[in-house]
NUTORDREN-662411 format. One record per atom (N, C-alpha, C): residue in one letter; residue number from 0; x, y, z; atom name. Coordinates in nm, 3 decimals. Example, Ala and Ser with C-alpha at 12.3 -4.5 7.8 and 13.67 -1.06 7.14 Angstrom:
BEGIN
R:r:k:u:v:w:a
R:a:0:1.319:-0.569:0.780:N .
R:a:0:1.230:-0.450:0.780:CA .
R:a:0:1.320:-0.330:0.780:C .
R:s:1:1.285:-0.225:0.708:N .
R:s:1:1.367:-0.106:0.714:CA .
R:s:1:1.290:0.003:0.787:C .
***
This chain:
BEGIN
R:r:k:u:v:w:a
R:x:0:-10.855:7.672:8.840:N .
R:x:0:-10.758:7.602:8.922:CA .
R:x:0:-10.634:7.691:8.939:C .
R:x:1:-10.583:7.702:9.085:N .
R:x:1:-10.525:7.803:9.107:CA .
R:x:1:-10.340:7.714:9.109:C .
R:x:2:-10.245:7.720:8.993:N .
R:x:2:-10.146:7.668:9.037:CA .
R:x:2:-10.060:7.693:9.155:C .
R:x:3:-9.990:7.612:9.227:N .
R:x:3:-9.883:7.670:9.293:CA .
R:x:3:-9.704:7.639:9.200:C .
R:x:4:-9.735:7.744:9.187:N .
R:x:4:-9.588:7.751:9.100:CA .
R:x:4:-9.478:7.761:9.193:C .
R:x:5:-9.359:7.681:9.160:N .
R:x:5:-9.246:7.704:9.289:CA .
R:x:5:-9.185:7.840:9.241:C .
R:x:6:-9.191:7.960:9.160:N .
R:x:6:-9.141:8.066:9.101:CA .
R:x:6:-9.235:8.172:9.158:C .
R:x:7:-9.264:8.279:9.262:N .
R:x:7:-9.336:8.385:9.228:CA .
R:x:7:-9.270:8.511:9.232:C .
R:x:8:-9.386:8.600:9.157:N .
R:x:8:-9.315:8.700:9.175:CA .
R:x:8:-9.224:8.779:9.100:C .
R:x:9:-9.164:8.877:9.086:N .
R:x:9:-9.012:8.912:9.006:CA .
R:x:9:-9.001:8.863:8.866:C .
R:x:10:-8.846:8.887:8.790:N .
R:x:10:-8.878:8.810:8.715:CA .
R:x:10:-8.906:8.679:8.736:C .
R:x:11:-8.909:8.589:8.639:N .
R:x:11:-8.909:8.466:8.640:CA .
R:x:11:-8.798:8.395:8.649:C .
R:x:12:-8.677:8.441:8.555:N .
R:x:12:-8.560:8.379:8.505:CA .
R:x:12:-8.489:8.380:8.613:C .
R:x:13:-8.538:8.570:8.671:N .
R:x:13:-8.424:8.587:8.784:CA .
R:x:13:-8.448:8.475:8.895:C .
R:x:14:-8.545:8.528:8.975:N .
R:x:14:-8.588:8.398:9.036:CA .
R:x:14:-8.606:8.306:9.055:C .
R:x:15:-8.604:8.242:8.926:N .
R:x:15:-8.574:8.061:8.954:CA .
R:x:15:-8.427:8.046:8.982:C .
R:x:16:-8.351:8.157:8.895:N .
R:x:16:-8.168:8.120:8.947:CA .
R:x:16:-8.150:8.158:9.071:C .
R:x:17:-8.176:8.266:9.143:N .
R:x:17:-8.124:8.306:9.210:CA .
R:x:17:-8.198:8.147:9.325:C .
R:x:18:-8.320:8.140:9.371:N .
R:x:18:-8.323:8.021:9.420:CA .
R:x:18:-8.268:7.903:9.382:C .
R:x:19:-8.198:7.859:9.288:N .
R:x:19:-8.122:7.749:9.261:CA .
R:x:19:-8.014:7.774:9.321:C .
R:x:20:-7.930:7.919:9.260:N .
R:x:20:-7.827:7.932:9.323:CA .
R:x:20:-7.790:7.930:9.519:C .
R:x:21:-7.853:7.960:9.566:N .
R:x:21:-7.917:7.991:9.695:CA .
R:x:21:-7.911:7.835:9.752:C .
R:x:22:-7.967:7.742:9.679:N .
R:x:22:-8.001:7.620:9.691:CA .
R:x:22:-7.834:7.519:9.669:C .
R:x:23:-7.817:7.565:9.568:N .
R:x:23:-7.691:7.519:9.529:CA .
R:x:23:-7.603:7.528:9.676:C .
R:x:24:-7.619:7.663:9.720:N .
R:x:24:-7.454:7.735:9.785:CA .
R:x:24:-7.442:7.654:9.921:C .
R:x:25:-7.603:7.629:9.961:N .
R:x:25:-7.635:7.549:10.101:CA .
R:x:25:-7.583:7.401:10.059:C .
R:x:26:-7.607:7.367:10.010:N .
R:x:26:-7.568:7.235:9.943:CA .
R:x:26:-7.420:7.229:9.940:C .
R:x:27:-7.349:7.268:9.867:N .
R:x:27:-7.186:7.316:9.796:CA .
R:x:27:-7.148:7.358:10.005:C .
R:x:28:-7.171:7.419:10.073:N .
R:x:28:-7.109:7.413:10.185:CA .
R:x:28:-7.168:7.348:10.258:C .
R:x:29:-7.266:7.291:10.297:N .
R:x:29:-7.280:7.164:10.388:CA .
R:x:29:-7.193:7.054:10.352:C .
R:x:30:-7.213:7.012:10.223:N .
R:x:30:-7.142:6.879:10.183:CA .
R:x:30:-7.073:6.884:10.097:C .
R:x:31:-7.050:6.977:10.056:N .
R:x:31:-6.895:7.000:9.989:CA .
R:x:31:-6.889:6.976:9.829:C .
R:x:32:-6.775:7.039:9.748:N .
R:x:32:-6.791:7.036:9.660:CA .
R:x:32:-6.829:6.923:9.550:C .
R:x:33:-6.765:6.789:9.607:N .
R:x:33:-6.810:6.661:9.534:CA .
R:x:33:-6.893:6.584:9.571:C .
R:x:34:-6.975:6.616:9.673:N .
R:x:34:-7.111:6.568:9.686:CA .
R:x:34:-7.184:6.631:9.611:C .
R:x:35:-7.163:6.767:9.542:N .
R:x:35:-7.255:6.855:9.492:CA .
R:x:35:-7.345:6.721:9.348:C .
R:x:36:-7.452:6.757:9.334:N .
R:x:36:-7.515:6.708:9.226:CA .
R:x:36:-7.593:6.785:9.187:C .
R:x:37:-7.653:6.769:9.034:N .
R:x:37:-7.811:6.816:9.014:CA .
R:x:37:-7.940:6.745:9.055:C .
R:x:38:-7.941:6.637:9.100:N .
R:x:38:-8.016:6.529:9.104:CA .
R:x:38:-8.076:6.597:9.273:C .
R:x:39:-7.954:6.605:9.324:N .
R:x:39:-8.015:6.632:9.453:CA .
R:x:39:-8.041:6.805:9.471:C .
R:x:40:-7.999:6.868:9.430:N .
R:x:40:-7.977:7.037:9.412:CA .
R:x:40:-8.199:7.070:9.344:C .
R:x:41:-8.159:6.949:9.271:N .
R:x:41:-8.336:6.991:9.143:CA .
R:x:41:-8.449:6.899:9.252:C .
R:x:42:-8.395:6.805:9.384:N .
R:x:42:-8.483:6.768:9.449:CA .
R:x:42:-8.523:6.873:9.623:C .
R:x:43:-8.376:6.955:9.619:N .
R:x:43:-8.409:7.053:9.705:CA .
R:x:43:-8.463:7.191:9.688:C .
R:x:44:-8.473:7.224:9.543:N .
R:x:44:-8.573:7.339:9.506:CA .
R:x:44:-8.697:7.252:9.456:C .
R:x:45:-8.760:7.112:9.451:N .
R:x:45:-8.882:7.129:9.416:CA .
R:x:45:-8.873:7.153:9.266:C .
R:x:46:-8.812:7.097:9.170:N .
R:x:46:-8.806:7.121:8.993:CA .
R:x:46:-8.718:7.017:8.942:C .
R:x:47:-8.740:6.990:8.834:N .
R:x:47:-8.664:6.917:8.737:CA .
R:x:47:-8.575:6.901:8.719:C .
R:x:48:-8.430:6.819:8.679:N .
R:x:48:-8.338:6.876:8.637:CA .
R:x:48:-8.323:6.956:8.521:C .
R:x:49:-8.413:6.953:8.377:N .
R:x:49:-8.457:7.010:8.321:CA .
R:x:49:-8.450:7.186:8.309:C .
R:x:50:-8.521:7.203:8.488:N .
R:x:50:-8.570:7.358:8.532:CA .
R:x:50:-8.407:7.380:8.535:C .
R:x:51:-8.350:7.352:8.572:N .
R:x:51:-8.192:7.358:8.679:CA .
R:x:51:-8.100:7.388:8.560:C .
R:x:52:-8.095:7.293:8.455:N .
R:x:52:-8.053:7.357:8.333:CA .
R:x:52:-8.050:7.443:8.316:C .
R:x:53:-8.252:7.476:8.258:N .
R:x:53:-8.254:7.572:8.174:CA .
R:x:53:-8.254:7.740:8.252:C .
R:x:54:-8.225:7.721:8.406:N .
R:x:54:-8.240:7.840:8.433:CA .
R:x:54:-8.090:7.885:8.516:C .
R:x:55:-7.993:7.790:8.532:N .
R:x:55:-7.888:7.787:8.611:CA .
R:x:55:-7.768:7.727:8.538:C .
R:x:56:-7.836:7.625:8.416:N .
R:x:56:-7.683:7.583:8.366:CA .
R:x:56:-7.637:7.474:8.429:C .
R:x:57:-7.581:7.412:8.400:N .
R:x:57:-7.484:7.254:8.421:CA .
R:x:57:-7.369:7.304:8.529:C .
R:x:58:-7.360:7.143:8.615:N .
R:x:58:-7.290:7.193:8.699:CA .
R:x:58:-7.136:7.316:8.727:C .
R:x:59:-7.059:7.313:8.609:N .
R:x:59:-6.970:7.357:8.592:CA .
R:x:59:-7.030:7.513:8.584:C .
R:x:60:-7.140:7.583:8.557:N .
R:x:60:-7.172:7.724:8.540:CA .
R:x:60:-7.241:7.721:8.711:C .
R:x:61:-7.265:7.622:8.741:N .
R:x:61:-7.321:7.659:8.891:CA .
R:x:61:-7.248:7.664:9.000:C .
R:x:62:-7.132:7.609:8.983:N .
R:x:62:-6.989:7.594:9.055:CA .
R:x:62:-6.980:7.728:9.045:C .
R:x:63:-6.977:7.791:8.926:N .
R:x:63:-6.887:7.925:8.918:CA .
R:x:63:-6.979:8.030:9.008:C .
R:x:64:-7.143:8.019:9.018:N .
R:x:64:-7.212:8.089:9.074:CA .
R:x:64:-7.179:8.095:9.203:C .
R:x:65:-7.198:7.972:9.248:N .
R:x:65:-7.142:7.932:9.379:CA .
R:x:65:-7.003:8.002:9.429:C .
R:x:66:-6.946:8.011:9.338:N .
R:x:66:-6.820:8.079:9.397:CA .
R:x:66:-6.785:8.176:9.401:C .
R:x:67:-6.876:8.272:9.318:N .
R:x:67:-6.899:8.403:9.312:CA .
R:x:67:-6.963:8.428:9.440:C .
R:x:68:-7.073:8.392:9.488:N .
R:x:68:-7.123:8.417:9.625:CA .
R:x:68:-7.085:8.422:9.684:C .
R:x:69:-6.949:8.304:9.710:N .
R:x:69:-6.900:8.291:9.852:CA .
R:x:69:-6.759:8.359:9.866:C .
R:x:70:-6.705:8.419:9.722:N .
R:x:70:-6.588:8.466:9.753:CA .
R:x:70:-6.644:8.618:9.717:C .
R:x:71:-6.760:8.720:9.677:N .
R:x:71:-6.788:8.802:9.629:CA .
R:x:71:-6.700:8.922:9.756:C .
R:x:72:-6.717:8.848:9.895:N .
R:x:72:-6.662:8.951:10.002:CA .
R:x:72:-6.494:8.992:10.006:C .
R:x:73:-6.395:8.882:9.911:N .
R:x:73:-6.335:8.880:9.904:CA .
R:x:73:-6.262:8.946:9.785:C .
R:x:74:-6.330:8.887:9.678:N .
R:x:74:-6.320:8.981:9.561:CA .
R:x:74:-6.356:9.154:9.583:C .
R:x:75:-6.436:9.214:9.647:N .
R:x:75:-6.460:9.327:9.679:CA .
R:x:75:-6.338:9.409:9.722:C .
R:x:76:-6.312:9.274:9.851:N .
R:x:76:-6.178:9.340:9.958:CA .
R:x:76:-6.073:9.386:9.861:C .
R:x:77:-6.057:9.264:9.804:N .
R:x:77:-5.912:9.312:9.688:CA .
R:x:77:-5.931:9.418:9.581:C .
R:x:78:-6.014:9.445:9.521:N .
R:x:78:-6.048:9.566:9.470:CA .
R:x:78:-6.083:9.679:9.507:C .
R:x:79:-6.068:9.672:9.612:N .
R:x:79:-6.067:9.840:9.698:CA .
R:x:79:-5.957:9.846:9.737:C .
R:x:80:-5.845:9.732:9.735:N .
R:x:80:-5.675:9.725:9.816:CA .
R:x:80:-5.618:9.777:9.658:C .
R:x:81:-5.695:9.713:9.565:N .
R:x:81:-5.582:9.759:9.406:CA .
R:x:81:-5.619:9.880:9.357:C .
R:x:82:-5.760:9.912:9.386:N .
R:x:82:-5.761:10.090:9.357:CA .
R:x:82:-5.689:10.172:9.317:C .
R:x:83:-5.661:10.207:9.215:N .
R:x:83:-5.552:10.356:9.176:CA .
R:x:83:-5.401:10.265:9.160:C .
R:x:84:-5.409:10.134:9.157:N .
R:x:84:-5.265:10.111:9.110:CA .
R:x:84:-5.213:9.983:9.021:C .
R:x:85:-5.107:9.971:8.958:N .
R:x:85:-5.089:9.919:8.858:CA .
R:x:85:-4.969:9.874:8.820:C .
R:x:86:-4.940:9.787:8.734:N .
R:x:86:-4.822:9.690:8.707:CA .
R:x:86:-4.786:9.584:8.816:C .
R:x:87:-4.673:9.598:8.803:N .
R:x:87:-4.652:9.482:8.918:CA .
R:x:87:-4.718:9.494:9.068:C .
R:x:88:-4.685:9.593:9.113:N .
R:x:88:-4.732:9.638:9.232:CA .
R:x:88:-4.885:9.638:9.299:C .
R:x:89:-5.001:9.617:9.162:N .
R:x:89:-5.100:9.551:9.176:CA .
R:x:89:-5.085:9.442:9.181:C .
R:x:90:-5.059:9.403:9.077:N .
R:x:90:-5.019:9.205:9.106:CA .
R:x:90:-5.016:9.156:9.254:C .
R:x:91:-4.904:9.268:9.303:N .
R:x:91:-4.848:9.136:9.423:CA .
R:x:91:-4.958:9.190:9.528:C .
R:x:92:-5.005:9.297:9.546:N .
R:x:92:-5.141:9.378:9.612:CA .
R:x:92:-5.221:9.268:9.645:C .
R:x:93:-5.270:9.203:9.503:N .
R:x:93:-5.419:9.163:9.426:CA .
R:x:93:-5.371:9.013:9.512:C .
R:x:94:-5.263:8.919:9.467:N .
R:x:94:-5.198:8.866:9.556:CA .
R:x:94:-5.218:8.832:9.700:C .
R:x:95:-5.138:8.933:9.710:N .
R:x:95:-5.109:8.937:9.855:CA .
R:x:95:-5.239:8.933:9.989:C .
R:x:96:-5.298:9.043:9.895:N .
R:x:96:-5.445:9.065:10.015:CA .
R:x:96:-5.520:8.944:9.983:C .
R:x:97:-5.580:8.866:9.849:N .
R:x:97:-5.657:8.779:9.816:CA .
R:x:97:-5.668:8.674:9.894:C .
R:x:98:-5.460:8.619:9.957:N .
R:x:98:-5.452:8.534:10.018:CA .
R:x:98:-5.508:8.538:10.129:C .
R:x:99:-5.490:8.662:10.189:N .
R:x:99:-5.495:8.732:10.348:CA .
R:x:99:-5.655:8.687:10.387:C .
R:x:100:-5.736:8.718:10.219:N .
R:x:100:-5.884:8.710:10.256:CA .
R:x:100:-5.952:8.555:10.304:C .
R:x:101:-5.887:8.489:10.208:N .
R:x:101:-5.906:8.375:10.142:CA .
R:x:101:-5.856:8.259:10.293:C .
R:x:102:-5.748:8.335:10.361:N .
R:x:102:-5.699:8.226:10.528:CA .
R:x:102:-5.813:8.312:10.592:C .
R:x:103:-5.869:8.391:10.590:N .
R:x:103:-5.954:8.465:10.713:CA .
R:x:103:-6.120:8.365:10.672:C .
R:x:104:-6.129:8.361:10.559:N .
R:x:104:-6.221:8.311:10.511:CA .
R:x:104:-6.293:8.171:10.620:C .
R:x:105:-6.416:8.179:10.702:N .
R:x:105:-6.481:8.097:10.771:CA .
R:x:105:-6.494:7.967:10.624:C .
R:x:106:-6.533:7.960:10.552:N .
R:x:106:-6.513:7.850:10.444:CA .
R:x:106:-6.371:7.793:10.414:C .
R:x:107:-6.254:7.801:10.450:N .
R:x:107:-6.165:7.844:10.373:CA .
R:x:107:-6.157:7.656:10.390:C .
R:x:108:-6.144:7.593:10.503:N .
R:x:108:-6.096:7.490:10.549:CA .
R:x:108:-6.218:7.381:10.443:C .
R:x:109:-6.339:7.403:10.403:N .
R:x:109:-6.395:7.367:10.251:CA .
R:x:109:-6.362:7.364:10.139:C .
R:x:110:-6.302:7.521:10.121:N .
R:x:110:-6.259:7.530:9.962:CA .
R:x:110:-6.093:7.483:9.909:C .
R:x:111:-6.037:7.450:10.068:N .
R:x:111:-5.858:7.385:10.049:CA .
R:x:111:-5.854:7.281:10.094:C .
R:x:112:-6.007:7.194:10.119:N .
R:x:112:-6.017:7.069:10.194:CA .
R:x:112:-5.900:6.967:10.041:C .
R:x:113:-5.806:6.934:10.042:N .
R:x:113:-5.697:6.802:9.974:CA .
R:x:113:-5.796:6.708:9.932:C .
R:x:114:-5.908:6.669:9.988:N .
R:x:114:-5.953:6.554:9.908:CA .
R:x:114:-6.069:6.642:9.851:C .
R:x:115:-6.104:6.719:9.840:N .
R:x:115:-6.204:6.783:9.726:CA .
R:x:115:-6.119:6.794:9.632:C .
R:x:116:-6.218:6.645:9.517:N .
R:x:116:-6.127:6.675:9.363:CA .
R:x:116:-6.192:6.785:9.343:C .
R:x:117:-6.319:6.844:9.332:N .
R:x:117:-6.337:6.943:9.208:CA .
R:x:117:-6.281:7.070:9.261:C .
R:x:118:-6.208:7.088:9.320:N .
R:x:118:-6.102:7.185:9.333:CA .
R:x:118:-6.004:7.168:9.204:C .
R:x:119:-5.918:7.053:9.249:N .
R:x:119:-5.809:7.023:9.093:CA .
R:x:119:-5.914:7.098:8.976:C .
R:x:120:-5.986:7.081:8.975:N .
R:x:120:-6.088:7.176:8.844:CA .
R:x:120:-6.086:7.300:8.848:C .
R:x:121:-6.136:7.303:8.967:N .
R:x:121:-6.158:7.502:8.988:CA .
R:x:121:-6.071:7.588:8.934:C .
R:x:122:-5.949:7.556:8.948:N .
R:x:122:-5.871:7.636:8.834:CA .
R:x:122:-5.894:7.629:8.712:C .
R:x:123:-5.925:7.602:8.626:N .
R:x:123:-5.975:7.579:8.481:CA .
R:x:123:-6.072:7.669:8.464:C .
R:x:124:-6.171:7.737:8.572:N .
R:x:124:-6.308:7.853:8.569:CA .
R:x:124:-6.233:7.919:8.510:C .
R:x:125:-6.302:7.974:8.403:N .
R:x:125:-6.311:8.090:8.297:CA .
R:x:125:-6.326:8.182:8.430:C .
R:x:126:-6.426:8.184:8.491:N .
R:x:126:-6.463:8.321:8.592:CA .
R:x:126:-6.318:8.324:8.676:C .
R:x:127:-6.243:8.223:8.743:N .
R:x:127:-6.151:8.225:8.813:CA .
R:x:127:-6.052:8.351:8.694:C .
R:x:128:-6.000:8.299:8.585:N .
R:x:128:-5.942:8.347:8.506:CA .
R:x:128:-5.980:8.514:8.470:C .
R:x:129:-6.099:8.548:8.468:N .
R:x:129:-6.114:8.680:8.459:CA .
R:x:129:-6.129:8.752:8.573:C .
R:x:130:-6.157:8.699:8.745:N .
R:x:130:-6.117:8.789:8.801:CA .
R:x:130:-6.000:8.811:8.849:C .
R:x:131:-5.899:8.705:8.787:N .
R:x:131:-5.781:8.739:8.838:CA .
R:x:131:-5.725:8.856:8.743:C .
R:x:132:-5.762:8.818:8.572:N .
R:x:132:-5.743:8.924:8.504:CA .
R:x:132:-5.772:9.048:8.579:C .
R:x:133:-5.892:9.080:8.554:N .
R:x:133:-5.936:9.236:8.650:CA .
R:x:133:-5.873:9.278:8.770:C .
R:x:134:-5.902:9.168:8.842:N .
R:x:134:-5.785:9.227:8.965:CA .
R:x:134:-5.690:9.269:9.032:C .
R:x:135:-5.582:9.210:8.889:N .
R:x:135:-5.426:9.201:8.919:CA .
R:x:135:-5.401:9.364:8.803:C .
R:x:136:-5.523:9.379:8.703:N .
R:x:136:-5.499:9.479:8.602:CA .
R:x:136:-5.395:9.438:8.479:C .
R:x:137:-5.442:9.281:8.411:N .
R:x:137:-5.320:9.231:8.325:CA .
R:x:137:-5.470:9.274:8.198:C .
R:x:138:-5.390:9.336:8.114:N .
R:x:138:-5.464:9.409:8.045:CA .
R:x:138:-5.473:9.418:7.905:C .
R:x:139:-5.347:9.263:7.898:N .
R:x:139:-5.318:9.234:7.732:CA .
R:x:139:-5.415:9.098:7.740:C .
R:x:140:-5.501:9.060:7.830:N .
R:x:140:-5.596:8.934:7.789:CA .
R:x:140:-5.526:8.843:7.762:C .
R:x:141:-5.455:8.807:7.808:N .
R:x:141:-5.348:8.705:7.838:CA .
R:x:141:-5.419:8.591:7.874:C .
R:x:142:-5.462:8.514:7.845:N .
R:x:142:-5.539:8.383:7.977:CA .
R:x:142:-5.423:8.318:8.011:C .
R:x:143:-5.305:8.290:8.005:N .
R:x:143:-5.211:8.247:8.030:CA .
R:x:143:-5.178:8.291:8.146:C .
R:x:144:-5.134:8.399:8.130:N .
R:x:144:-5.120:8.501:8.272:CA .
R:x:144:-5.210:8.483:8.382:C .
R:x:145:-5.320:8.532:8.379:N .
R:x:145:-5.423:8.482:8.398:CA .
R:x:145:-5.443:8.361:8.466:C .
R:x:146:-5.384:8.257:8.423:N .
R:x:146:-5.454:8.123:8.498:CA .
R:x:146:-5.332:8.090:8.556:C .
R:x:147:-5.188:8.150:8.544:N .
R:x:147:-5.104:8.104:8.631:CA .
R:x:147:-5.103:8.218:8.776:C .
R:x:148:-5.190:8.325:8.765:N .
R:x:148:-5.204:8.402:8.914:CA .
R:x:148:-5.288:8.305:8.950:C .
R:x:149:-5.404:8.283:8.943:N .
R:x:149:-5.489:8.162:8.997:CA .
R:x:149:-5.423:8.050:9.068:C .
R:x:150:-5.307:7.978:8.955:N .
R:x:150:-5.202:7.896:9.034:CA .
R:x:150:-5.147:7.939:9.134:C .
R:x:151:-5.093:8.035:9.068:N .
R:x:151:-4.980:8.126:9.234:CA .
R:x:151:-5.120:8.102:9.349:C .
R:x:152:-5.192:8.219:9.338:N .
R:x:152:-5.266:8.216:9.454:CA .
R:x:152:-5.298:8.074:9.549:C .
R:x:153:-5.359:8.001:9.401:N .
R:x:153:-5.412:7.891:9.449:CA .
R:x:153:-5.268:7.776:9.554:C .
R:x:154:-5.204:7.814:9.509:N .
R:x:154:-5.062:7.724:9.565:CA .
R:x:154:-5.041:7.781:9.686:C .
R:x:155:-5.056:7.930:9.688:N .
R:x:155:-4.974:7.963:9.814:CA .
R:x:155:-5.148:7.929:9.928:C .
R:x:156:-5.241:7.932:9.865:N .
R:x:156:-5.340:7.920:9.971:CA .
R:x:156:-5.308:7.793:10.012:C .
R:x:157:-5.303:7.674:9.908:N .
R:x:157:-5.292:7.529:10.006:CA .
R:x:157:-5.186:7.519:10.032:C .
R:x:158:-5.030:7.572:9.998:N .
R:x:158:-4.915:7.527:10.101:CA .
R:x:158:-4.878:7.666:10.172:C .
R:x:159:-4.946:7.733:10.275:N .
R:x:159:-4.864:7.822:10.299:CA .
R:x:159:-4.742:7.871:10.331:C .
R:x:160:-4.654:7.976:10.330:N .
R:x:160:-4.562:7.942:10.407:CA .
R:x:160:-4.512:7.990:10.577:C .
R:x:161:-4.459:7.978:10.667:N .
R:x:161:-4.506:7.991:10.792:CA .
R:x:161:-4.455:8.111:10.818:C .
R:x:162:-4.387:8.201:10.720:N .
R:x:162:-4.371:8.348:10.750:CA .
R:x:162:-4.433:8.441:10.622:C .
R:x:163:-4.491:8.532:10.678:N .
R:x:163:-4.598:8.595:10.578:CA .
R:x:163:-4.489:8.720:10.498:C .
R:x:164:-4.378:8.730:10.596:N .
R:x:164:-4.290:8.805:10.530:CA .
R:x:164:-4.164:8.705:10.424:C .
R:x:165:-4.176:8.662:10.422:N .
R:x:165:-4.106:8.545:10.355:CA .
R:x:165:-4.174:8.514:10.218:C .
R:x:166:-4.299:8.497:10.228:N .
R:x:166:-4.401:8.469:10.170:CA .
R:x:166:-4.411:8.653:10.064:C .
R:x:167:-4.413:8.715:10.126:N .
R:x:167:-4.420:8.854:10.041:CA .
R:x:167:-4.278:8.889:9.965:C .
R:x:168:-4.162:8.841:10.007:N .
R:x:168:-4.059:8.877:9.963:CA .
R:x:168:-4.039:8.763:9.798:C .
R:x:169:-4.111:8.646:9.792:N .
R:x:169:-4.130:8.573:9.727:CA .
R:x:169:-4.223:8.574:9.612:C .
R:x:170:-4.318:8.706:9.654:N .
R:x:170:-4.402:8.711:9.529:CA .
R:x:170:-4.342:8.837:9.465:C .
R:x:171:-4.295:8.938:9.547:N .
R:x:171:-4.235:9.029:9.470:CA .
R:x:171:-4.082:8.984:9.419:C .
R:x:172:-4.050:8.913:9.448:N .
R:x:172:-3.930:8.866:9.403:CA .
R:x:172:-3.941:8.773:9.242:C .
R:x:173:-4.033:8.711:9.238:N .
R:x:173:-4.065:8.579:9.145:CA .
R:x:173:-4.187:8.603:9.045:C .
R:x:174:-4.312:8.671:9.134:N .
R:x:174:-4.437:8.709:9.042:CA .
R:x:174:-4.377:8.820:8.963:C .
R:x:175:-4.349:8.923:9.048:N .
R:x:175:-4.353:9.092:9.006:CA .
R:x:175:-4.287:9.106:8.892:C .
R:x:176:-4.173:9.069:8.878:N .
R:x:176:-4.089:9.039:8.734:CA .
R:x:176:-4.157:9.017:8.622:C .
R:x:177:-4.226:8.937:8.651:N .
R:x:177:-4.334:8.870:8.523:CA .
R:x:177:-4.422:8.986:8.475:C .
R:x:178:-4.459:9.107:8.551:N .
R:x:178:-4.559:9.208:8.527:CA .
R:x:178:-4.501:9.402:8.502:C .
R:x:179:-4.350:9.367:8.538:N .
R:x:179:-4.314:9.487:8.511:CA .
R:x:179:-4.275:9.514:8.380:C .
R:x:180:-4.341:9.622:8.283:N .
R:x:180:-4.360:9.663:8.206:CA .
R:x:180:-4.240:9.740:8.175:C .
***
């Protein structure tokens, strides 16, 4: 008897996540972050919740996948803008461009939608927290630090302000302080 396994191919592990995740991300942007479930995520790959667990993790590690995917183009951008530089002047860089990415972003009007609670969460990602670490180059492992660039960012993405130069004179004025060595 010949099974049909919903896994072929590759590894195994890889492949069942990467189709969950895949599964997840269609899900997470059609209907948004608090419609997201496992119930329905483990009935659109065809597996268990069980499988979804054991190969993807609980919702809170699949959120983070999810957001790695969809901001990976963005995270890139800013790390080729902070290249070769450091202290404050990365900061407001890492900053500055993240935002730039993050309003250009075709999702963006999803991930700053006001009534998505699990946003109010999203700041709390450990992953949020370390790529801001890496990005900004804060290098004493601070999570403190750390989760208040997330804030900054995250604040200036949902209230912007209506001059971008205004807006820059404000992070180097208020962030940069905080990072000069």
């Amino acid at each position: 008897m010949v099974r049909d396994d919903w896994v072929v191919g590759q590894s195994r592990r890889a492949a069942a996540a990467e189709r969950i995740y895949a599964a997840a991300t269609d899900l997470i942007v059609s209907r948004g972050l608090d419609a997201f479930d496992i119930d329905t995520l483990a009935a659109r790959v065809h597996c268990s919740r069980a499988t979804i667990y054991r190969y993807a993790g609980g919702k809170a590690q699949i959120r983070d996948a999810v957001l790695m995917r969809l901001s990976s183009g963005i995270v890139d951008t800013v790390r080729d803008a902070v290249d070769g530089l450091s202290g404050a002047e990365r900061v407001v860089t890492a900053i500055t461009v993240a935002l730039e990415q993050i309003r250009a972003n075709p999702l963006r009007p999803m991930m700053l939608d006001p009534r998505t609670q699990e946003l109010g969460r999203m700041h709390t990602s450990p992953l949020l927290s370390r790529l801001a670490a890496d990005l900004t180059g804060i290098t004493d492992h601070d999570p403190h630090a750390a989760q208040w660039i997330v804030r900054v960012v995250m604040s200036f993405a949902h209230w912007p302000l209506p001059d971008n130069d205004v807006e820059q004179r404000m992070i180097r004025s208020y962030v940069a302080p905080a990072f000069n060595s």
